[in-house]
DSSP file (Angstrom, degrees, kcal/mol; ACC not computed):
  #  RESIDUE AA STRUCTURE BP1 BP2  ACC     N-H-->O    O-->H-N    N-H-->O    O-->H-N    TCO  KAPPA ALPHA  PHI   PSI    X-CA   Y-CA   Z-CA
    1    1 A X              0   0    0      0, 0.0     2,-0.6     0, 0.0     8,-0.2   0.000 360.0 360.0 360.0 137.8    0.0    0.0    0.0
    2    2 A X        -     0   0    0      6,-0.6     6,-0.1     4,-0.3     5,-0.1  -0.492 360.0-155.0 -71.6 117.4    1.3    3.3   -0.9
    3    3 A X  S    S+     0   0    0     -2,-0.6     3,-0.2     1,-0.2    -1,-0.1   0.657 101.0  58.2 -91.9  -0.3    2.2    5.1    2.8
    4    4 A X  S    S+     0   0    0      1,-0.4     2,-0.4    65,-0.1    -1,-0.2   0.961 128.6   6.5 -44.4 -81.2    1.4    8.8   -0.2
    5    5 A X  S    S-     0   0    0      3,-0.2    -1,-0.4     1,-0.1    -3,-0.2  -0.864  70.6-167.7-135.4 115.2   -2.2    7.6   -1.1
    6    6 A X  S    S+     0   0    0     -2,-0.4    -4,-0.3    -3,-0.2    -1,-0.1   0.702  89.5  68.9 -89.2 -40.2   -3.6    4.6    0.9
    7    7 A X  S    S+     0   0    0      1,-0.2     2,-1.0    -6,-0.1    -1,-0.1   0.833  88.3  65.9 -71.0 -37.3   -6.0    4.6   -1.4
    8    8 A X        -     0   0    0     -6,-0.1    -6,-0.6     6,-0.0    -3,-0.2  -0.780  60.2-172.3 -90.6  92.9   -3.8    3.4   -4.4
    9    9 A X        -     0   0    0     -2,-1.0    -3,-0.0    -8,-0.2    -2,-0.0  -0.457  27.6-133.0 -86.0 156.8   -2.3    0.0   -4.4
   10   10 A X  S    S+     0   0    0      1,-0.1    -1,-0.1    -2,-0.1     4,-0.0   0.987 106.6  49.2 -81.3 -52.9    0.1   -1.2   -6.9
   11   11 A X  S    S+     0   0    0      1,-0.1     2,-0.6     2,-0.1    -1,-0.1   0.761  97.2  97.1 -67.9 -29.4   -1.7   -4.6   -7.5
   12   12 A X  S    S-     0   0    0      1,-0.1     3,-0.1     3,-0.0    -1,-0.1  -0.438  74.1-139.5 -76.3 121.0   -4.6   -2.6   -7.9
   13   13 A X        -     0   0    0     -2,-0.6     2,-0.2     1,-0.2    -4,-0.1  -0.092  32.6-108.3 -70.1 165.9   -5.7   -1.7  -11.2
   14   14 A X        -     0   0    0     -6,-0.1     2,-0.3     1,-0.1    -1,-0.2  -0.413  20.9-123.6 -90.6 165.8   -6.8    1.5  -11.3
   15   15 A X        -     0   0    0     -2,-0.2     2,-0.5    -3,-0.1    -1,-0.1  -0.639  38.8 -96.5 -98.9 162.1  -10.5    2.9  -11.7
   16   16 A X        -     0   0    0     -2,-0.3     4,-0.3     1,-0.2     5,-0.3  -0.688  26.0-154.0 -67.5 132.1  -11.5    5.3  -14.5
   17   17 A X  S    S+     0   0    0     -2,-0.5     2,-0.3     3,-0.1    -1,-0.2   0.345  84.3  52.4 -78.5  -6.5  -11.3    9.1  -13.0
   18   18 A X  S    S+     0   0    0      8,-0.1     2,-1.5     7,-0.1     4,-0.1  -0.913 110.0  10.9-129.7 170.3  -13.9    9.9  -15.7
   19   19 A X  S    S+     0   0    0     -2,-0.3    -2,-0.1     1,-0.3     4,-0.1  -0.217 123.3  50.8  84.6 -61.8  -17.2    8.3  -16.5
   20   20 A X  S    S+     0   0    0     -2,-1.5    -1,-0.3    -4,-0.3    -3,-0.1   0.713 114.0  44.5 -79.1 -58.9  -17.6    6.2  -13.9
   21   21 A X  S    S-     0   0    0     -5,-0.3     2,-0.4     1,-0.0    -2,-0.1  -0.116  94.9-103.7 -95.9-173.8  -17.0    9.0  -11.3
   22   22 A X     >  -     0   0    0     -4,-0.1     4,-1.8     1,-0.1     3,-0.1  -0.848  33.8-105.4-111.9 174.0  -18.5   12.3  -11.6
   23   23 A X  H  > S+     0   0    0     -2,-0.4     4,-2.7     2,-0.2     5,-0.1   0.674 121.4  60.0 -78.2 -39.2  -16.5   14.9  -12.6
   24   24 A X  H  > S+     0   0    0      2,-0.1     4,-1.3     1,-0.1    -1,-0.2   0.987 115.3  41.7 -56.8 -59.6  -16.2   16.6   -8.8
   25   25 A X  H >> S+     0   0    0      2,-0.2     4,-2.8     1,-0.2     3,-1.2   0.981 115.8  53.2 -48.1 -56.3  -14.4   12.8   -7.8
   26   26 A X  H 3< S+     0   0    0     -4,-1.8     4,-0.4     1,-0.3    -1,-0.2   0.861 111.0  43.6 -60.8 -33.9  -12.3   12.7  -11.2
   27   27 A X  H 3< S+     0   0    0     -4,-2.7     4,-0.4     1,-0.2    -1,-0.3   0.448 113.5  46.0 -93.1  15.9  -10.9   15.8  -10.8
   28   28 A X  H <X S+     0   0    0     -4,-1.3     4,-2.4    -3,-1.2     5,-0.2   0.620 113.7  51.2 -83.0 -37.1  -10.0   15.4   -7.3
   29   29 A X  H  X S+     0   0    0     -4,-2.8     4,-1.3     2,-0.2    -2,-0.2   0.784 112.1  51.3 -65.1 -31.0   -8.6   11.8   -8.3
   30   30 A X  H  4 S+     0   0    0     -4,-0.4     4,-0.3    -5,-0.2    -1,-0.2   0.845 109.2  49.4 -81.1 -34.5   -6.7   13.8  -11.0
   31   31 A X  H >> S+     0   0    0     -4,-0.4     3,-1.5     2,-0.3     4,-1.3   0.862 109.7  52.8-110.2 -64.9   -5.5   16.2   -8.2
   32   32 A X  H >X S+     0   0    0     -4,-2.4     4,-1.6     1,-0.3     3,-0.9   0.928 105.5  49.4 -57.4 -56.1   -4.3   13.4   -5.9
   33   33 A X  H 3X S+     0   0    0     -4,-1.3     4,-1.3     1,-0.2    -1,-0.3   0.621 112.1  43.7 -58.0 -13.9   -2.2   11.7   -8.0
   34   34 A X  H <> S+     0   0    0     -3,-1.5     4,-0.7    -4,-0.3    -2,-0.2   0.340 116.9  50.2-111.9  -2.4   -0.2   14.6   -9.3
   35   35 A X  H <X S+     0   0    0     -4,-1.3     4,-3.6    -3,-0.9     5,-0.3   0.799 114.4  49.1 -78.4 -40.4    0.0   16.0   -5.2
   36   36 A X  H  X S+     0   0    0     -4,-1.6     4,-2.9    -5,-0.4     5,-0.2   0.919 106.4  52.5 -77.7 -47.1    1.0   12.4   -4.9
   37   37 A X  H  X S+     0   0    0     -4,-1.3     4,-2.1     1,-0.2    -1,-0.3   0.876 115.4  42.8 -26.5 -64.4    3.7   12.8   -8.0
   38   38 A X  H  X S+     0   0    0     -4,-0.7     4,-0.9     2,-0.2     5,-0.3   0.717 108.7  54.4 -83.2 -25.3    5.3   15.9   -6.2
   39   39 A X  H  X S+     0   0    0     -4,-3.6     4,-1.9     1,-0.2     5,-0.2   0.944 112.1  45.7 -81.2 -40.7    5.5   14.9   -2.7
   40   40 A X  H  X S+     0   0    0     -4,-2.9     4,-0.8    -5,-0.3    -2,-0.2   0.890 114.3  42.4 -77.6 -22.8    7.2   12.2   -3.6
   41   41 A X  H >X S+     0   0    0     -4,-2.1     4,-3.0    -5,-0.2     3,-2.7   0.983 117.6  49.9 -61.5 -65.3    9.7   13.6   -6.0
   42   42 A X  H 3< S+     0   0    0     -4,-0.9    -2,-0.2     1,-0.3    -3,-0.1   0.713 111.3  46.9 -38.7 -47.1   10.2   16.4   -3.6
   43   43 A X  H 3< S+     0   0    0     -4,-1.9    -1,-0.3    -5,-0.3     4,-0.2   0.321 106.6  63.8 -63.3 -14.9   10.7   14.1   -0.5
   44   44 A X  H <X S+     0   0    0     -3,-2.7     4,-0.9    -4,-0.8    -2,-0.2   0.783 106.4  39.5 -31.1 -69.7   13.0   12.1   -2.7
   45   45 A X  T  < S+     0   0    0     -4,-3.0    -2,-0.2     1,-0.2    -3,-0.1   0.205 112.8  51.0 -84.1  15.9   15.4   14.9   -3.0
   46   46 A X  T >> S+     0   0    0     -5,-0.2     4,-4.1     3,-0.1     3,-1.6   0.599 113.9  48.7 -99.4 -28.5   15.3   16.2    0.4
   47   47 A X  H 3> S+     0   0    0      1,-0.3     4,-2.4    -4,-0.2    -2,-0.2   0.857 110.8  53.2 -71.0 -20.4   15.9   12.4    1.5
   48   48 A X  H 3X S+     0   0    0     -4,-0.9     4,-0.6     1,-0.2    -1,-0.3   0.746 105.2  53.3 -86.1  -1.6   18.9   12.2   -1.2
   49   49 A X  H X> S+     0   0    0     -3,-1.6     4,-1.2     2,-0.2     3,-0.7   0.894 111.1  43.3-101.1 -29.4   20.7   15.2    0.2
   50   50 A X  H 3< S+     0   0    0     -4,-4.1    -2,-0.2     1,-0.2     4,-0.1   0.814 107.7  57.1 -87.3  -4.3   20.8   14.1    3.7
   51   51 A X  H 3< S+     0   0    0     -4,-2.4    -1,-0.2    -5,-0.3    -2,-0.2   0.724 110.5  48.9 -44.8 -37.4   21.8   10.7    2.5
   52   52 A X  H << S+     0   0    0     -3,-0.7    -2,-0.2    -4,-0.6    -3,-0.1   0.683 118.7  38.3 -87.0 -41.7   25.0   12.9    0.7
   53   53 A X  S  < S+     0   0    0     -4,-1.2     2,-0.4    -5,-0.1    -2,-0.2   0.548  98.0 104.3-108.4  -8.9   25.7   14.7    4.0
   54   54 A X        +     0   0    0     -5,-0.3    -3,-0.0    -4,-0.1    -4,-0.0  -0.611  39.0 177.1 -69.9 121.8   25.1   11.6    6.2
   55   55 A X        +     0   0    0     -2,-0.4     2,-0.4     1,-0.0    -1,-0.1   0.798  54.8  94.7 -97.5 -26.2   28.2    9.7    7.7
   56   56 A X     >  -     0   0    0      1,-0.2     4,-2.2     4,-0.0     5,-0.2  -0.429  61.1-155.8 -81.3 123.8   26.3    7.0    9.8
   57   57 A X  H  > S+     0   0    0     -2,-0.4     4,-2.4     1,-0.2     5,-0.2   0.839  93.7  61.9 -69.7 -24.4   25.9    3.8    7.7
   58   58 A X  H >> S+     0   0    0      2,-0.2     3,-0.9     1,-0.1     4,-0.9   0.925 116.6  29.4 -63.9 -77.5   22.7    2.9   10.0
   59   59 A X  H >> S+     0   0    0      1,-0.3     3,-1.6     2,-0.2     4,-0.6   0.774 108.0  64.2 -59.0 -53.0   20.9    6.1    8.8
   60   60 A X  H >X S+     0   0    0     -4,-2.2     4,-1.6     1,-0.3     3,-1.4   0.941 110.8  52.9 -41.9 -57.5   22.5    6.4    5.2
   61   61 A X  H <X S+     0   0    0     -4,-2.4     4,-0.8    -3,-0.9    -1,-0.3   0.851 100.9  51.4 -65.7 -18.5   20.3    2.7    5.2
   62   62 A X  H <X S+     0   0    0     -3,-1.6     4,-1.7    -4,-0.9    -1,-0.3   0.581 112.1  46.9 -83.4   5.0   17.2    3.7    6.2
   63   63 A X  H <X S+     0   0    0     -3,-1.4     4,-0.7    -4,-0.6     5,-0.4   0.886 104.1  61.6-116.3 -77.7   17.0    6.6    3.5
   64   64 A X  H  X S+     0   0    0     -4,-1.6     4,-1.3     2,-0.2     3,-0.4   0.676 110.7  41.8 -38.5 -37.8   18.2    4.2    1.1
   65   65 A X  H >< S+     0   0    0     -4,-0.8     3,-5.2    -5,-0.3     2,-3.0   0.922 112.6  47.5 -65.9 -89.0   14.9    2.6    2.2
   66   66 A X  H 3< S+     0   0    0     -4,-1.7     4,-0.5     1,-0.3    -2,-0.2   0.294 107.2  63.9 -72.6  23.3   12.6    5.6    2.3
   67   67 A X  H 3X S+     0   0    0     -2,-3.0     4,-2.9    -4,-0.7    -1,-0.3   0.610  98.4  51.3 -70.8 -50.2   14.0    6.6   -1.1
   68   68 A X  H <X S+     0   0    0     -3,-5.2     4,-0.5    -4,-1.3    -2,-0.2   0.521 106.7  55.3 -86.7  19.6   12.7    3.6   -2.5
   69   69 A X  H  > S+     0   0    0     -4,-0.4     4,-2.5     2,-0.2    -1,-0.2   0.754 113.7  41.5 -72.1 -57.2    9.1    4.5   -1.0
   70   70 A X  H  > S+     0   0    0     -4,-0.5     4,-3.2     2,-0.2     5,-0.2   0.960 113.6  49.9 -68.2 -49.5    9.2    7.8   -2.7
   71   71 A X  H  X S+     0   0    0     -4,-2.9     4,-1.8     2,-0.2    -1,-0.2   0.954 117.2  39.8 -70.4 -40.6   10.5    6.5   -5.7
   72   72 A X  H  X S+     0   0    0     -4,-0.5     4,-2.1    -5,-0.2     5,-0.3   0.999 119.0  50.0 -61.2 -65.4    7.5    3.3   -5.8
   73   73 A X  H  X S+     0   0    0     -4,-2.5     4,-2.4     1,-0.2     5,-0.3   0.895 113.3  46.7 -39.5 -60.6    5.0    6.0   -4.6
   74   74 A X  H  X S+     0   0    0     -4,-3.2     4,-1.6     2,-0.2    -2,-0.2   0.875 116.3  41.4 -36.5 -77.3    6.5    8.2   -7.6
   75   75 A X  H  X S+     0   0    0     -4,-1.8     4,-2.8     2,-0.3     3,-0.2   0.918 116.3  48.6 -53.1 -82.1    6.3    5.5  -10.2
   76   76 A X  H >X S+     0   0    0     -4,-2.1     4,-2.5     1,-0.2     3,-0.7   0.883 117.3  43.8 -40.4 -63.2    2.3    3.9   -9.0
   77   77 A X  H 3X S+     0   0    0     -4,-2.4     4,-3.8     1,-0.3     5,-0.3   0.873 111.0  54.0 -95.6 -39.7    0.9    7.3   -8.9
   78   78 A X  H 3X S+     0   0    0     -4,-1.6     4,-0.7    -5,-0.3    -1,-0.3   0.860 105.8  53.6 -62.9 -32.1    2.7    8.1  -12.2
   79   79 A X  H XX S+     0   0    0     -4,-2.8     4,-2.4    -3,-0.7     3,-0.9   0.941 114.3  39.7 -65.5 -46.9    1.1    4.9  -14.1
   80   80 A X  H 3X>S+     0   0    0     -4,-2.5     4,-2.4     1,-0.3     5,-0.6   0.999 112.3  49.9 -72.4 -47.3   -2.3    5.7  -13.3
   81   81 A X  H 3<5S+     0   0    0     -4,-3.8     4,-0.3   -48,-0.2    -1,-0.3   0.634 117.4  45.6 -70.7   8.7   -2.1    9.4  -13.8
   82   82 A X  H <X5S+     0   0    0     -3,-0.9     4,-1.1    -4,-0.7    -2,-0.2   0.700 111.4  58.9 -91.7 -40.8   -0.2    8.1  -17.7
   83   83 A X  H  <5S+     0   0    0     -4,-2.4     3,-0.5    -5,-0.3    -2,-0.2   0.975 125.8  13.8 -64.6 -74.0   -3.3    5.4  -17.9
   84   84 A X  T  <5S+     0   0    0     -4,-2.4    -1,-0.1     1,-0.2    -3,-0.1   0.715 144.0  25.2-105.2  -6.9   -6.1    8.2  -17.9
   85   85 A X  T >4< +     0   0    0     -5,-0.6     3,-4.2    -4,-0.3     4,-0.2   0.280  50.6 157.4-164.6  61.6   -3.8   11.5  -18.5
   86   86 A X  T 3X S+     0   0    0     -4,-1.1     4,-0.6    -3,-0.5     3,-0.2   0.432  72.1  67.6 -56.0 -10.2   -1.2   10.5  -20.1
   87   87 A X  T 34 S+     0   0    0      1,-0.2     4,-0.5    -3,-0.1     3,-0.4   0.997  98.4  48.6 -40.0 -83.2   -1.3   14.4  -21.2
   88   88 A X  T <> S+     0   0    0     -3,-4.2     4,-1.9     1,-0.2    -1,-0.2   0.376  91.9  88.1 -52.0  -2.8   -0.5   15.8  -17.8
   89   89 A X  H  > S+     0   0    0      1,-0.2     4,-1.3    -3,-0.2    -1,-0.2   0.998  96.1  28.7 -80.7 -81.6    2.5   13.3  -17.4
   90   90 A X  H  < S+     0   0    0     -4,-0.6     4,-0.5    -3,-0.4    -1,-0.2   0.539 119.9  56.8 -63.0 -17.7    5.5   15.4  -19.1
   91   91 A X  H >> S+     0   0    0     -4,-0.5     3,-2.1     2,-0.1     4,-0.7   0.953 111.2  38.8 -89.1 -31.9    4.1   18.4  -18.2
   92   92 A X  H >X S+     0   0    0     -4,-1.9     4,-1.2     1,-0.2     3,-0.6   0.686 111.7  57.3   7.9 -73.2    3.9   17.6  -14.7
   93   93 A X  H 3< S+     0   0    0     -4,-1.3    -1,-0.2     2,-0.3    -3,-0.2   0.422 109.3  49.5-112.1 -27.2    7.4   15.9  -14.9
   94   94 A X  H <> S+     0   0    0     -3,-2.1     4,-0.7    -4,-0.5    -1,-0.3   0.436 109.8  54.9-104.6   6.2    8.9   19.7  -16.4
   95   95 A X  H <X S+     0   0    0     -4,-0.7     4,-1.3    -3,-0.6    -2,-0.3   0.534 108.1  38.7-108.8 -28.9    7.5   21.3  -13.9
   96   96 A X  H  < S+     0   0    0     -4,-1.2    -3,-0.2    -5,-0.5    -2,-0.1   0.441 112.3  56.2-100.4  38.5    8.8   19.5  -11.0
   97   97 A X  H >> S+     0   0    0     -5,-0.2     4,-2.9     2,-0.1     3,-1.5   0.532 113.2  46.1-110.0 -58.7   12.5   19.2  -12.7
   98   98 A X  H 3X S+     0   0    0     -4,-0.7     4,-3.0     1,-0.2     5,-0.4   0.982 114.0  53.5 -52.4 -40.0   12.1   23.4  -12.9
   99   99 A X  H 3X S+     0   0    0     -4,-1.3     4,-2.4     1,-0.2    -1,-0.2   0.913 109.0  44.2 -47.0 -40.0   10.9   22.7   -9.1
  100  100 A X  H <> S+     0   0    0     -3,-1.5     4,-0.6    -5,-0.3    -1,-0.2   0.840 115.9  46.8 -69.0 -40.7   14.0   20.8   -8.1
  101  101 A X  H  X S+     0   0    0     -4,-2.9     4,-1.4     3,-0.2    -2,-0.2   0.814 114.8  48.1 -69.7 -29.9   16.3   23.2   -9.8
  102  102 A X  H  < S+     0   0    0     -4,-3.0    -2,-0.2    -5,-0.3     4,-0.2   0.974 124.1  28.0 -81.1 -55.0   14.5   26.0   -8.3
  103  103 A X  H  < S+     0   0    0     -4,-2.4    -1,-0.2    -5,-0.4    -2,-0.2   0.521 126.6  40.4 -71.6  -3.7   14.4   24.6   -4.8
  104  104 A X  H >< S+     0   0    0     -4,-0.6     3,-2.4     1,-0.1     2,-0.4   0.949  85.8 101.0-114.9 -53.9   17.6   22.4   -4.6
  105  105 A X  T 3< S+     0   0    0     -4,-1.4    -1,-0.1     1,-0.4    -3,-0.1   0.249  78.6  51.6 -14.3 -40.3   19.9   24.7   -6.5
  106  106 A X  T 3  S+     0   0    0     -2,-0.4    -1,-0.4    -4,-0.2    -2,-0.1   0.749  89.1  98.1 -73.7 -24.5   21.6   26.0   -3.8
  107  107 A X    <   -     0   0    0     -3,-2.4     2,-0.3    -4,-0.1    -3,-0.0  -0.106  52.1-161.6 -70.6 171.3   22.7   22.4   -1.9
  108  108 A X              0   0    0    -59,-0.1    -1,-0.1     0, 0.0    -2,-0.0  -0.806 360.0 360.0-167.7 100.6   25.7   21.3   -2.5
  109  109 A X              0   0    0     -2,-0.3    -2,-0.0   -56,-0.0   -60,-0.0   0.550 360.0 360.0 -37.7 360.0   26.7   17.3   -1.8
């Protein structure tokens, strides 16, 4: 289960955000998955720069874990929102690389 979005399992296919739902639910579904997309990039990169500045091999392994959380979180949320909008996927994806640059720019490994 995704510890982003409970709601969204990887074994679980996804449901259609249109059609099905009404349009207040799809675009809230739409909304959630692309929140779910940026926290977990964002929370990615905060986790890889104190992985970079970490000397203790115990901690440097648990961020190696909650890296691959963000990164599965990243990845699930990114397949569904590519299944129904597959539009929103690259632009998404250039706005949070200008997001990274914008906020991260200054760190320095």
């Amino acid at each position: 289960m995704s510890l982003i979005n409970p709601r969204i399992e990887s074994s679980q296919e996804p449901s259609p955000p249109t059609g099905v739902l009404g349009s207040d639910e799809a675009s809230t579904r739409l909304q959630d998955m692309e929140l779910q997309m940026t926290r977990a990039a964002m929370c990615h990169q905060y986790a890889l720069l104190e992985y970079d500045r970490t000397v203790c091999l115990i901690r440097r392994g648990e961020l190696l874990e909650e890296m691959e959380l963000y990164h599965r979180d990243y990845q699930q949320a990114r397949l569904h929102l590519a299944h129904f909008h597959p539009e929103k996927v690259q632009d998404l994806e250039m706005d949070l690389k200008a997001q990274k640059l914008l906020v991260f720019s200054g760190y320095q490994a």
